[in-house]
C-alpha positions as CSV (number, residue, x, y, z in Angstrom):
1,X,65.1,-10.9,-25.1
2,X,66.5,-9.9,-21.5
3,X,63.9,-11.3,-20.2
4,X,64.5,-15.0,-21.5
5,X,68.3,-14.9,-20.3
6,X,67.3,-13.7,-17.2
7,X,64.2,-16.2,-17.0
8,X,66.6,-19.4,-17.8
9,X,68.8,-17.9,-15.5
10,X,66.3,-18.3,-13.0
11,X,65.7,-21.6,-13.7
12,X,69.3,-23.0,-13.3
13,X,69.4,-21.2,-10.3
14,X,66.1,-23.6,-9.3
15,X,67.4,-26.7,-10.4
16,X,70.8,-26.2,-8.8
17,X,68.6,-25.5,-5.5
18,X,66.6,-28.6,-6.0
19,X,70.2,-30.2,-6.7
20,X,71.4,-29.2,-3.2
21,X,68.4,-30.0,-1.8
22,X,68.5,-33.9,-3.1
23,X,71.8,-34.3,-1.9
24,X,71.4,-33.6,1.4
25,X,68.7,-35.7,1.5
26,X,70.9,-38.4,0.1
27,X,73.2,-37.8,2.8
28,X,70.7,-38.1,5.4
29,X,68.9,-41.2,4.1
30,X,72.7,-42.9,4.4
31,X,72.9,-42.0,7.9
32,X,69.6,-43.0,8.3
33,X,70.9,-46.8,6.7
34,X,73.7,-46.4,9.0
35,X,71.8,-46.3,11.8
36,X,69.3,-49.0,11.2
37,X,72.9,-51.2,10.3
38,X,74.3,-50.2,13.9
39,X,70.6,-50.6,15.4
40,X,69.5,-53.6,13.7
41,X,72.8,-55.7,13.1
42,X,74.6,-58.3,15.5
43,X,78.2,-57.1,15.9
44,X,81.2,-58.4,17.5
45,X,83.4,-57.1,20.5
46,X,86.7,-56.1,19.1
47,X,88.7,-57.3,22.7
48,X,87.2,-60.6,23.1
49,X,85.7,-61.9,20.0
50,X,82.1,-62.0,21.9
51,X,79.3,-61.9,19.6
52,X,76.7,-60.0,20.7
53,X,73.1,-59.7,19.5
54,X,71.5,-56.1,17.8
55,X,71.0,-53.6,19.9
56,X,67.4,-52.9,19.3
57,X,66.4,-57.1,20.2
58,X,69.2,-57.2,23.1
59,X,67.6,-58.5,26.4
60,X,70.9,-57.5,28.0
61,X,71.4,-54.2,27.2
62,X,73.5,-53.5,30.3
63,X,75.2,-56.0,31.3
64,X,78.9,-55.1,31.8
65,X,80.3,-58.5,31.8
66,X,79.7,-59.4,28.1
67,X,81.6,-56.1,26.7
68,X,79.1,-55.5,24.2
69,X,77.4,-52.5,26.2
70,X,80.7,-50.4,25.4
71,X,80.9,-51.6,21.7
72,X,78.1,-49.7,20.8
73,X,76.8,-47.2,23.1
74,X,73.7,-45.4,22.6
75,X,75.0,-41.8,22.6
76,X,77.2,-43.2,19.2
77,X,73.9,-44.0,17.4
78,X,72.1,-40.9,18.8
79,X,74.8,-38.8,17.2
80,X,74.1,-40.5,14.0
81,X,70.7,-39.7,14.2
82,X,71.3,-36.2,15.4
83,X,73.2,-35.6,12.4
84,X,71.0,-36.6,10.1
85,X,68.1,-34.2,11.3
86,X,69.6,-31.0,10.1
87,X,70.7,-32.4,6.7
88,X,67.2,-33.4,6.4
89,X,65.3,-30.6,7.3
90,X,68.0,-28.2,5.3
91,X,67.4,-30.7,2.5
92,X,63.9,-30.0,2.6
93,X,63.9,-26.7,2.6
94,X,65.7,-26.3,-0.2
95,X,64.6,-29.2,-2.6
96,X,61.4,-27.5,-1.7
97,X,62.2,-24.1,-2.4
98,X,63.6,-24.9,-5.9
99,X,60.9,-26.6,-6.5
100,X,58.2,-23.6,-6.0
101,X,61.2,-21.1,-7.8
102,X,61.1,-23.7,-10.8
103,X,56.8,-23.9,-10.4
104,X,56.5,-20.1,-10.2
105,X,58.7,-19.8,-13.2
106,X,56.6,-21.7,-15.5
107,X,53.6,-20.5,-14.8
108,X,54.3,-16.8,-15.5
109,X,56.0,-17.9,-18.4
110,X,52.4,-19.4,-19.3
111,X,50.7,-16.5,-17.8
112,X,52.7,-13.9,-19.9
113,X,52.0,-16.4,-22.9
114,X,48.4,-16.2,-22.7
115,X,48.5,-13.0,-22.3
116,X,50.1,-12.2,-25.5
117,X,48.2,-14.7,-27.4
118,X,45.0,-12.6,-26.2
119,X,45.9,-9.3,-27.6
């Protein structure tokens, strides 16, 4: 009877893994929306109410005289981006983790099953 307790135990531990591992993908798919908003978006200058196009269509990406190059600045969305990456790779990891623990759980549960209904 250990052996269940310890065995469900096991299993929580798996699922909360998997838990943590979701989230952080979560929170990296919403930097990844953020990014696309700031990438793909027209936007306003806050000084001089200029409207100024996305910046991934922009044709005047640096021109100084409009204000818009300052407004959004590439190293802002390349720190979005940036911190996304670990979130998403940690995220793997462990959804992926969990998800083998969980896997390798039910299949000695089966295993030891089997084995019992055999002898």
């Amino acid at each position: 009877m250990r052996s269940l307790v310890y065995d469900n135990a096991f299993r929580a531990r798996a699922r909360r893994t998997q838990g943590w591992g979701l989230g952080l993908l979560a929170l990296a798919v919403l930097l990844w929306i953020w990014l696309a908003v700031l990438l793909f978006t027209p936007y306003e200058t806050g000084e001089s109410d200029h409207d100024c196009t996305s910046r991934f269509t922009s044709e005047n990406l640096h021109d100084s005289d409009s204000g818009c190059v300052n407004e959004r600045d590439w190293p802002e969305l390349l720190a979005v981006l940036g911190a996304s990456v670990p979130l998403a790779v940690i995220g793997s990891v462990l959804y992926t983790s969990g998800s083998v623990s969980h896997r390798m759980a039910e299949h000695l549960a089966e295993v030891t099953r089997l084995d019992r209904a055999s002898a």
